[in-house]
KEPA-947154 format. One record per residue (C-alpha): residue in one letter; chain; x, y, z. Coordinates in nm, 2 decimals, m for minus. Example, Ala and Ser with C-alpha at 12.3 -4.5 7.8 and 13.67 -1.06 7.14 Angstrom:
<node "A" "A" <1.23 m0.45 0.78>>
<node "S" "A" <1.37 m0.11 0.71>>
This chain:
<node "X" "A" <0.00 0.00 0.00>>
<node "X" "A" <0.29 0.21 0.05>>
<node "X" "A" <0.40 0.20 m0.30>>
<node "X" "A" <0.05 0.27 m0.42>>
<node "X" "A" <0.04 0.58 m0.23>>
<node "X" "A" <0.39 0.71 m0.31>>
<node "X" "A" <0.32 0.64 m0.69>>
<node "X" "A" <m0.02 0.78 m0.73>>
<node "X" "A" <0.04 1.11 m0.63>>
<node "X" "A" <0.32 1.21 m0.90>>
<node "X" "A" <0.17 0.98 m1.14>>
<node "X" "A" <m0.20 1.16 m1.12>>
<node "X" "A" <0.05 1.45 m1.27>>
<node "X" "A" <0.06 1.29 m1.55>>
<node "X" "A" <m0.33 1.19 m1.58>>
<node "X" "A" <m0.37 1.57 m1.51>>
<node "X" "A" <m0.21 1.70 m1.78>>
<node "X" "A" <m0.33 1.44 m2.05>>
<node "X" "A" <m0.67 1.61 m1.91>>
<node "X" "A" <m0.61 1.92 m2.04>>
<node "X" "A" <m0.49 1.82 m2.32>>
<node "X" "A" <m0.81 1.60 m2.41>>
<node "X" "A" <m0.99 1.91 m2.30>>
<node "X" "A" <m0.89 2.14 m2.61>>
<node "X" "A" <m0.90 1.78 m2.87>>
<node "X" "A" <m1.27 1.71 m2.72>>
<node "X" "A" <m1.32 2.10 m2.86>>
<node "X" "A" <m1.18 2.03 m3.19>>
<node "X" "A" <m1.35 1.68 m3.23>>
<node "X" "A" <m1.70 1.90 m3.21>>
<node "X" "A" <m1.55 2.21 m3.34>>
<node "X" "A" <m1.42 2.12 m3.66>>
<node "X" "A" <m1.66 1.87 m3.86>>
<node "X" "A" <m1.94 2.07 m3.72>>
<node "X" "A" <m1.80 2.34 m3.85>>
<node "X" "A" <m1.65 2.23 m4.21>>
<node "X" "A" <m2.08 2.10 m4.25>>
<node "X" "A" <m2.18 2.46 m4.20>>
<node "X" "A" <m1.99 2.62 m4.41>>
<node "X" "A" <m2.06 2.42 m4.72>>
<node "X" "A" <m1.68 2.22 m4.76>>
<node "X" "A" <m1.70 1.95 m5.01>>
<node "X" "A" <m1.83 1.63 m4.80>>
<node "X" "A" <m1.53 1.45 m4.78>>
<node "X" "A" <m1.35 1.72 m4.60>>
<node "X" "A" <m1.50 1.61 m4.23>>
<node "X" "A" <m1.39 1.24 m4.30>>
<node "X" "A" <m1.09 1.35 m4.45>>
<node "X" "A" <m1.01 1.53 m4.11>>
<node "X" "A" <m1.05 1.30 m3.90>>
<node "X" "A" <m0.84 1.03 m4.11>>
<node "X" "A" <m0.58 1.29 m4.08>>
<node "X" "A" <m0.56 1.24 m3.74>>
<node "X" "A" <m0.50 0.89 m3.77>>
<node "X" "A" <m0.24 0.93 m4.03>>
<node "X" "A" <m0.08 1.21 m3.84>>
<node "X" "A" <m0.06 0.98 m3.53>>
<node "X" "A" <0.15 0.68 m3.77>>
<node "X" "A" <0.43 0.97 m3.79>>
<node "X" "A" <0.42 1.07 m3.42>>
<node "X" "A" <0.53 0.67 m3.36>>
<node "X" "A" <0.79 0.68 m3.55>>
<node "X" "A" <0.90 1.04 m3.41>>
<node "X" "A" <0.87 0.94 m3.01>>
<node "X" "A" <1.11 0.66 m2.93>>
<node "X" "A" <1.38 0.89 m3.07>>
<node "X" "A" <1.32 1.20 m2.90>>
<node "X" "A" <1.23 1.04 m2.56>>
<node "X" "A" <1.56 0.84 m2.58>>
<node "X" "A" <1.77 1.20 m2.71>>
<node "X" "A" <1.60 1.43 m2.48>>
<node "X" "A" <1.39 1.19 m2.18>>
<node "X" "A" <0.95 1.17 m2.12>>
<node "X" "A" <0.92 1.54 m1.99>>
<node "X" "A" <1.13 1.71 m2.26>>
<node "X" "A" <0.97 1.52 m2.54>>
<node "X" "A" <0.59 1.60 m2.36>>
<node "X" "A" <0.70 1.95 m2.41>>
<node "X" "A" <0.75 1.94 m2.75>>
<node "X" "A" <0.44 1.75 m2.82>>
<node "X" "A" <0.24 2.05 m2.66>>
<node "X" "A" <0.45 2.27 m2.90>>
<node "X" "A" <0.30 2.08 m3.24>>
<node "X" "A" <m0.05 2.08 m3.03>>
<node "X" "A" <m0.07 2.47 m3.01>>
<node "X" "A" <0.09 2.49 m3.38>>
<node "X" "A" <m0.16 2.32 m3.50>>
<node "X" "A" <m0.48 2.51 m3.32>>
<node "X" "A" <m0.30 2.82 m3.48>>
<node "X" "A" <m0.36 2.68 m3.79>>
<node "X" "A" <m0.73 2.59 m3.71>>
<node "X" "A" <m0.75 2.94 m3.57>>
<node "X" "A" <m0.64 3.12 m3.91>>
<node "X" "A" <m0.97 3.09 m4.07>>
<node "X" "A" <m1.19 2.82 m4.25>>
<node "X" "A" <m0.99 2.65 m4.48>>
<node "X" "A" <m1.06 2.30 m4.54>>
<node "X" "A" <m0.66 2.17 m4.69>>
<node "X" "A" <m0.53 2.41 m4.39>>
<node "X" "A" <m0.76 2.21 m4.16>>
<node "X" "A" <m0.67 1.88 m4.26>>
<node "X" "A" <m0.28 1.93 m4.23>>
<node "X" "A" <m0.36 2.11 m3.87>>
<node "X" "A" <m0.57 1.75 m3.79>>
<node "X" "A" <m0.26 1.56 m3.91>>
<node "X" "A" <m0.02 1.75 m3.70>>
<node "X" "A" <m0.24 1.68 m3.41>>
<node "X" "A" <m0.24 1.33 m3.46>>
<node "X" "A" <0.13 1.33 m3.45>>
<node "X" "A" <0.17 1.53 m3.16>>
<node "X" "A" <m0.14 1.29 m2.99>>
<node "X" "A" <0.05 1.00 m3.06>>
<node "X" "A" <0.34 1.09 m2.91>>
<node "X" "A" <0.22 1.23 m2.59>>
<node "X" "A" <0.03 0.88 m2.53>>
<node "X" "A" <0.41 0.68 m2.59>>
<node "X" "A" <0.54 0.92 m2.34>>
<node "X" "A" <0.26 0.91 m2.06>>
<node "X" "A" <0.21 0.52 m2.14>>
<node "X" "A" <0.56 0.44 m2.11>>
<node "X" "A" <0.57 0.67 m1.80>>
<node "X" "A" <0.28 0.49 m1.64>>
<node "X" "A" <0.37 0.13 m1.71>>
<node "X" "A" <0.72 0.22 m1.57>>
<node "X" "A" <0.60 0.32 m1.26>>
<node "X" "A" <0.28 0.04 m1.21>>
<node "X" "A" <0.35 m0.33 m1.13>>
<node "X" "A" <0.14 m0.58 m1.28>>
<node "X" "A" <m0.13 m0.64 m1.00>>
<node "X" "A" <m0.27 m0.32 m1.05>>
<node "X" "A" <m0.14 m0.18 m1.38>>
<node "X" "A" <m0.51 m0.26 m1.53>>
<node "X" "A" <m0.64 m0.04 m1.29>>
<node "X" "A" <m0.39 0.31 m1.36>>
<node "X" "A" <m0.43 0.26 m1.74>>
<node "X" "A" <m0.80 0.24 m1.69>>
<node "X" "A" <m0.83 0.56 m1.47>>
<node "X" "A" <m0.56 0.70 m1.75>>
<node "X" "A" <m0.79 0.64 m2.03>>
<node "X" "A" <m1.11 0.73 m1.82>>
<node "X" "A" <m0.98 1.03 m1.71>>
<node "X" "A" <m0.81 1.10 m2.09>>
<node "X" "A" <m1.21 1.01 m2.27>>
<node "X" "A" <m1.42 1.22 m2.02>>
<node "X" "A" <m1.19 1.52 m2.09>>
<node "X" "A" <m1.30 1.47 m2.42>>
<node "X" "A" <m1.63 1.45 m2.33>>
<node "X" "A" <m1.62 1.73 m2.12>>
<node "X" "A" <m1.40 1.95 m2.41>>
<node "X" "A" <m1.67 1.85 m2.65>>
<node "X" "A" <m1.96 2.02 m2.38>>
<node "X" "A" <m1.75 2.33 m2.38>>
<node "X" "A" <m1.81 2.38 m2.79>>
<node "X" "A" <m2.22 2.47 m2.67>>
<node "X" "A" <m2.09 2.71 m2.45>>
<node "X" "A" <m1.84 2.95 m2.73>>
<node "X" "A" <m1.98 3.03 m3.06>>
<node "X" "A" <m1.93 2.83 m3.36>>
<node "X" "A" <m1.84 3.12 m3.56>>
<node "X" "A" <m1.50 3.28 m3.54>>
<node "X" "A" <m1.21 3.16 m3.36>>
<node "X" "A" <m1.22 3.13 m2.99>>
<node "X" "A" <m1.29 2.70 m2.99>>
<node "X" "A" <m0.92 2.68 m3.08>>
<node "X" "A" <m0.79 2.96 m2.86>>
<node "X" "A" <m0.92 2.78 m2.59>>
<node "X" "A" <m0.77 2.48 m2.71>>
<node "X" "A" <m0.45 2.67 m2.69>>
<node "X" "A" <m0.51 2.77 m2.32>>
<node "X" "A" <m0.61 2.41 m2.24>>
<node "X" "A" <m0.30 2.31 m2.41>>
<node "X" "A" <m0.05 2.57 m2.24>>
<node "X" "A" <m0.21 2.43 m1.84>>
<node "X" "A" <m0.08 2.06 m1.97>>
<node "X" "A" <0.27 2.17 m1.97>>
<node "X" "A" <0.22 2.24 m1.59>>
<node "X" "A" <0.15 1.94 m1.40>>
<node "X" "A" <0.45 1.76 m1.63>>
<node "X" "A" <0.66 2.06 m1.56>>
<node "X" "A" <0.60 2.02 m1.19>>
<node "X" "A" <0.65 1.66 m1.13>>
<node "X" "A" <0.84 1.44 m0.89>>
<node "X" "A" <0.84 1.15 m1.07>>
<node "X" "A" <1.13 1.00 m1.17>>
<node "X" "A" <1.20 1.00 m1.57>>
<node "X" "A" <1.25 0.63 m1.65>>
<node "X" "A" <1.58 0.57 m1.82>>
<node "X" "A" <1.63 0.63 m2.16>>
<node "X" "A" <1.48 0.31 m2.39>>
<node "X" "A" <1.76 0.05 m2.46>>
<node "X" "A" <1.56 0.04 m2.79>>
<node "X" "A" <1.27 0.28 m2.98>>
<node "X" "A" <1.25 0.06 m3.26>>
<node "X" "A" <0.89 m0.06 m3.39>>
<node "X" "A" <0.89 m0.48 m3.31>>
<node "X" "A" <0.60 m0.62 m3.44>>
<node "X" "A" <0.74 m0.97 m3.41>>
<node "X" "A" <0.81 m0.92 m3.04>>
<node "X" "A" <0.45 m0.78 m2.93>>
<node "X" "A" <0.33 m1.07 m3.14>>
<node "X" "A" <0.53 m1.33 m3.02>>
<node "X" "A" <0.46 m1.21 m2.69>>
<node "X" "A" <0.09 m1.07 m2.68>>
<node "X" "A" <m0.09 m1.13 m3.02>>
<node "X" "A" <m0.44 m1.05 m2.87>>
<node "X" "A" <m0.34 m0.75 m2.74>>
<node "X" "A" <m0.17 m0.65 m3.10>>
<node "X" "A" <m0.49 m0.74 m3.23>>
<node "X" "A" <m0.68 m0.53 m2.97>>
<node "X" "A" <m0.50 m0.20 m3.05>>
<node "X" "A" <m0.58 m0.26 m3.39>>
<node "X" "A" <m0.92 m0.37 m3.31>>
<node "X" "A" <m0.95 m0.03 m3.07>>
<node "X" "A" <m0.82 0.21 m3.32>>
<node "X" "A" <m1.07 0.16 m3.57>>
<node "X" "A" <m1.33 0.15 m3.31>>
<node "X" "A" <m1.27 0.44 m3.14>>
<node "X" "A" <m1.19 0.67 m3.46>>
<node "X" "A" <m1.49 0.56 m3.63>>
<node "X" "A" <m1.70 0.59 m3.30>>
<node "X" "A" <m1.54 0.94 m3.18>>
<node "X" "A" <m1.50 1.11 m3.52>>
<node "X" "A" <m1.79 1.02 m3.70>>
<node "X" "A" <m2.07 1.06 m3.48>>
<node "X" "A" <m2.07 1.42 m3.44>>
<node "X" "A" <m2.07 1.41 m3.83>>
<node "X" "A" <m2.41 1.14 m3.83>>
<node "X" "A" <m2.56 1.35 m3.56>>
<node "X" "A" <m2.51 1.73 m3.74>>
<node "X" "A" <m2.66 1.49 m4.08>>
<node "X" "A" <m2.96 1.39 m3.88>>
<node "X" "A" <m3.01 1.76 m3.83>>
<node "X" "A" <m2.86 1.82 m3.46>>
<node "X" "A" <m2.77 2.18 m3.34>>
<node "X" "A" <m2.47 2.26 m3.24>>
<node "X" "A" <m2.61 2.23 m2.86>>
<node "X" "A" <m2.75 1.90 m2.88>>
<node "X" "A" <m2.40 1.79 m3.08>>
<node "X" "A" <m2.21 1.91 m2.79>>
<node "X" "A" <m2.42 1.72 m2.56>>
<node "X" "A" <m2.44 1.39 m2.72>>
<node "X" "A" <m2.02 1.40 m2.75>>
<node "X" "A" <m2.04 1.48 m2.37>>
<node "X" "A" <m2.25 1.21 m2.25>>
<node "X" "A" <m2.09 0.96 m2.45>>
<node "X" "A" <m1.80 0.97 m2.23>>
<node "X" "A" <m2.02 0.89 m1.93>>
<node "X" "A" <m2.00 0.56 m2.07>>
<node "X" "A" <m1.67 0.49 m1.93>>
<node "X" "A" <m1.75 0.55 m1.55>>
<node "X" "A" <m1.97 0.26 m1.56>>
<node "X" "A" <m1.82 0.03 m1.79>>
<node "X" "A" <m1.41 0.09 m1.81>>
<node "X" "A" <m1.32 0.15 m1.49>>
<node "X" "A" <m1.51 m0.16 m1.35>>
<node "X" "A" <m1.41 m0.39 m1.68>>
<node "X" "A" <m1.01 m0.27 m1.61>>
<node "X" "A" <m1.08 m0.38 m1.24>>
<node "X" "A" <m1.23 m0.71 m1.35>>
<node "X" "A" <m0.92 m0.76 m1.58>>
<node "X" "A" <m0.65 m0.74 m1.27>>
<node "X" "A" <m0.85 m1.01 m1.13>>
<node "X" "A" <m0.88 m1.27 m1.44>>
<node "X" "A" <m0.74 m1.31 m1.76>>
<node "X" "A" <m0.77 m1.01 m1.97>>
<node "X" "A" <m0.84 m1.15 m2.26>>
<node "X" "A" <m1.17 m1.32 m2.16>>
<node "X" "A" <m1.29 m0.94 m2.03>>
<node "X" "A" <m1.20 m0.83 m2.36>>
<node "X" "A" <m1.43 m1.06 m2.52>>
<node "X" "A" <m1.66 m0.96 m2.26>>
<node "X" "A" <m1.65 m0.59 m2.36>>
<node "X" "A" <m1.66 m0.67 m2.74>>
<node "X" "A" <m2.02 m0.83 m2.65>>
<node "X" "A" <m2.12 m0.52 m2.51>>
<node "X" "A" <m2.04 m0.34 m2.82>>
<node "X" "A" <m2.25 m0.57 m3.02>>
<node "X" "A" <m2.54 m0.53 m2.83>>
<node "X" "A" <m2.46 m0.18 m2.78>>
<node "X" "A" <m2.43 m0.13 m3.14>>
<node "X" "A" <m2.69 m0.29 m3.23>>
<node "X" "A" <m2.88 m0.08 m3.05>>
<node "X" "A" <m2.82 0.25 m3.23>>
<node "X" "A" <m3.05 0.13 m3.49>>
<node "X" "A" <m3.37 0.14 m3.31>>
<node "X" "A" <m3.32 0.51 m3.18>>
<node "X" "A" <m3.33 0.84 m3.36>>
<node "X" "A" <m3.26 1.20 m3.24>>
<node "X" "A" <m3.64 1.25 m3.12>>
<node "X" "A" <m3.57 1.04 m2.83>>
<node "X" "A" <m3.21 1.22 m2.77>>
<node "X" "A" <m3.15 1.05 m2.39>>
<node "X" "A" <m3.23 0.73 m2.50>>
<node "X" "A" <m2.92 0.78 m2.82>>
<node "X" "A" <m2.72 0.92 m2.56>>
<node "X" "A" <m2.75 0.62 m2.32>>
<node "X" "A" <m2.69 0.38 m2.61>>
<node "X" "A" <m2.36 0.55 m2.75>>
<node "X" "A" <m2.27 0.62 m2.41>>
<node "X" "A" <m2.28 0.21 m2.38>>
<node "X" "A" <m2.12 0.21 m2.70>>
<node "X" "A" <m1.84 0.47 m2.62>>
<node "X" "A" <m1.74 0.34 m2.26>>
<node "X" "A" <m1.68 m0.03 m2.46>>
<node "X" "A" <m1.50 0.08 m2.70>>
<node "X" "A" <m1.27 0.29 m2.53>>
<node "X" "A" <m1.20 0.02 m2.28>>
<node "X" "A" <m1.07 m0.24 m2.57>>
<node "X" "A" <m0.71 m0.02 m2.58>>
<node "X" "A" <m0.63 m0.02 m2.21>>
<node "X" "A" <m0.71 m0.37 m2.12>>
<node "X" "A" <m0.52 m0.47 m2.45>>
<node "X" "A" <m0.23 m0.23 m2.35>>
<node "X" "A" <m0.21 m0.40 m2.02>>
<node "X" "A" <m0.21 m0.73 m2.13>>
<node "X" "A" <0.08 m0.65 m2.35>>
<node "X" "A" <0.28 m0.47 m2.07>>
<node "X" "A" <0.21 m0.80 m1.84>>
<node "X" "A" <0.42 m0.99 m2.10>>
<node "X" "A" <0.67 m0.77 m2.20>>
<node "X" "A" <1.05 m0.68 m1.99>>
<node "X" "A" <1.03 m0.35 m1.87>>
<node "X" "A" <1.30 m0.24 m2.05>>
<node "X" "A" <1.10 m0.27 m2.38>>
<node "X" "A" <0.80 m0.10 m2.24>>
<node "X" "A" <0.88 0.26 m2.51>>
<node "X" "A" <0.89 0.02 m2.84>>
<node "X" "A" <0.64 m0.18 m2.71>>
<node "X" "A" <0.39 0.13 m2.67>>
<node "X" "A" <0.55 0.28 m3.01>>
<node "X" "A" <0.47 m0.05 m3.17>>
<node "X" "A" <0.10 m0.06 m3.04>>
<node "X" "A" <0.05 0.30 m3.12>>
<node "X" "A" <0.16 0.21 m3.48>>
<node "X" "A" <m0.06 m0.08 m3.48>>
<node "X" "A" <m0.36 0.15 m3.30>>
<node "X" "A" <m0.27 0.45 m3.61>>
<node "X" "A" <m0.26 0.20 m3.91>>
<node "X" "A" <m0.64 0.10 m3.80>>
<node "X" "A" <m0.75 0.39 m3.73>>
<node "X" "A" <m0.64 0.57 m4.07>>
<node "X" "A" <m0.76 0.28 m4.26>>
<node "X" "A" <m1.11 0.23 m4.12>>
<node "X" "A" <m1.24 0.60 m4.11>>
<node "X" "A" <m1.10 0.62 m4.49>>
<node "X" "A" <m1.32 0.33 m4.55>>
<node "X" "A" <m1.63 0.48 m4.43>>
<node "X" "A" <m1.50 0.81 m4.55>>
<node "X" "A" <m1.55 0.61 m4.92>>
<node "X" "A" <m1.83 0.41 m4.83>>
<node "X" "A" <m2.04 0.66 m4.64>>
<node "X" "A" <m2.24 0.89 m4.98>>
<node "X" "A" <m2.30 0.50 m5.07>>
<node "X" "A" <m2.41 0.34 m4.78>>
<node "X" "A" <m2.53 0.65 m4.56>>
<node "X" "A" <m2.44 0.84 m4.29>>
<node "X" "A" <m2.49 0.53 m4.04>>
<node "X" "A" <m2.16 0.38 m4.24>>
<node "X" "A" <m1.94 0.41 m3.89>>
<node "X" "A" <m2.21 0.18 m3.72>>
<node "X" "A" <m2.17 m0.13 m3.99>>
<node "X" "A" <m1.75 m0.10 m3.94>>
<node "X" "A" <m1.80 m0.10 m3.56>>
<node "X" "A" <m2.01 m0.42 m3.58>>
<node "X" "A" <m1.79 m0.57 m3.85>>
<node "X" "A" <m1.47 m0.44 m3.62>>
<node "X" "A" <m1.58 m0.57 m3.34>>
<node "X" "A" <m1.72 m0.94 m3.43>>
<node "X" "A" <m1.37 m1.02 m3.62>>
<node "X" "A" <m1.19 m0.94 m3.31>>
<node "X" "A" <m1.42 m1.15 m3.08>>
<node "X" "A" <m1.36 m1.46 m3.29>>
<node "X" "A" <m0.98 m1.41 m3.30>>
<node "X" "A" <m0.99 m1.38 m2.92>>
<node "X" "A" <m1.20 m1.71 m2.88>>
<node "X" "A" <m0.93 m1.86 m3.15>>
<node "X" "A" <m0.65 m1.84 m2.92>>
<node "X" "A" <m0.83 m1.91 m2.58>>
<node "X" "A" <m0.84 m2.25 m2.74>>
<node "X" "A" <m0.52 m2.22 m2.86>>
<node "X" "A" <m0.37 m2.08 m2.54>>
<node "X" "A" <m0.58 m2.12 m2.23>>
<node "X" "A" <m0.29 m1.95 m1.96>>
């Protein structure tokens, strides 16, 4: 209990600051496709956007091993922020759909590599019987700032450009808690090369599950604020559907990362991918006249989905040396990027075909191919 207490204090620095900065992304995940559909950009520029971020992220991986071994975690979290407020000056210039997309993509690199630093950070400092449980608060913590950034988008005005100055403020209070912190820097990565044949060897269901959770939660995060301003949502109701979403995780990924310190992780991940059938399902027998009842189910939906990552990045970090713990994360995060810029560009294409409910079918499809790979190596591997 000692150690618990001694860790959590320095390490909720770190949670902190990922807090603020999922405050000003929650903004720009409402701000800017509700914003490119008012104006009258071509439709492919929302989808385009958020596959930027995905793409953006693939570079950020490759970027984070080497700067956190050159310069150590809180240096390289710096310089994140730095790409972070570049690219919310870019957002903040004016309405210009290209400028957008290159501001989304320098985002996504910047995102990607403040989650190899703070992951890395966190595993170092957690020990297997309750690293499920940090990584869950982490990622709870990280998705309701989203939540609650989205919320914020009701309260400034969709026209001009105070959403992304605030994202800049948000932004500029991350660099605070990091800046302040007594937590050790672990020591520099003996490696920050991407292994995919090590994470597989050691952990192919959580290499799976990073895939399987980045085209989840980019189809699920990005595209339903598009499908709700197509189904003729203001920008309140917007706001308030991407903030309730996020209440999803109190009830179902904190107590699913609980359940997976206590049994094998892999059988509550195919737990949680049940919940995101039924859950998605669901979203087929409600429409925006009965808004709780949409915001319950894609709350359900959100809180499973967001929980497939940190279960699957715990499992890895359980059978992995700590020593490999930065090209581990940098692998996943490529793994997580390569998904999640491949499956919104599919529904991106598939969407002015199939409909704005597009994101749903990929979810569903997502989700049911992962669940039959997990029950393919419980058989194959029971321990």
């Amino acid at each position: 209990m000692k150690t618990h207490f001694s860790t959590y204090v320095p390490v909720a620095g770190i949670i902190l600051s990922m807090v603020c900065v999922a405050l000003g992304n929650g903004m720009m995940f409402a701000y800017v496709p509700f914003v490119l559909a008012q104006t009258g950009a071509q439709s492919w520029a929302a989808g385009a956007a958020i596959t930027a971020v995905a793409f953006g992220g693939l570079v950020g991986c490759l970027l984070a091993g080497p700067i956190i071994r050159r310069v150590g975690h809180a240096r390289a979290f710096s310089c994140s922020m730095a790409i972070v407020i570049i690219a919310a000056v870019l957002v903040a210039a004016g309405v210009h759909p290209i400028l957008w997309i290159i501001a989304r993509g320098l985002y996504g690199a910047a995102g990607n590599m403040n989650f190899v630093i703070t992951q890395s950070w966190l595993n170092s400092a957690s020990e297997n019987a309750w690293r499920g449980r940090i990584m869950s608060v982490f990622y709870m913590a990280y998705i309701l700032g989203l939540g609650l950034g989205a919320w914020c988008f009701a309260l400034v005005p969709a026209e001009g450009n105070m959403a992304p100055i605030i994202t800049i403020l948000f932004t500029a209070f991350a660099l605070l808690p990091i800046g302040l912190t007594r937590l050790p820097n672990p020591p520099p990565p003996a490696g920050v090369s991407i292994d995919f044949p090590m994470v597989w060897k050691n952990a192919p269901v959580a290499l799976a599950g990073v895939m399987a959770a980045g085209g989840l939660s980019m189809v699920v995060q990005g595209f339903t604020p598009i499908y709700a301003a197509s189904s003729g949502a203001s920008q309140d109701q917007v706001a308030l559907l991407m903030f309730l979403m996020q209440f999803g995780l109190l009830f179902v990924q904190l107590p699913l990362g609980m359940l997976s310190d206590s049994f094998d992780r892999r059988q509550v991940l195919l737990g949680t991918l049940v919940l995101i059938l039924v859950a998605g399902m669901g979203t087929f027998g409600v429409s925006l006249s009965n808004f709780i009842l949409l915001a319950a189910v894609f709350a359900l939906l959100a809180g499973a989905v967001e929980s497939i990552y940190s279960i699957a990045n715990a499992h890895a970090n359980d059978r992995t040396e700590p020593d490999k713990f930065v090209p581990l994360t940098s692998t996943l995060l490529i793994a997580w990027s390569v998904a999640a810029t491949l499956v919104p560009l599919a529904v991106t294409v598939l969407t002015p075909s199939l409909g704005p409910q597009t994101f749903l079918y990929a979810a569903l499809g997502v989700a049911f191919l992962y669940a039959v790979f997990i029950i393919y190596r419980l058989q194959k591997r029971p321990d």
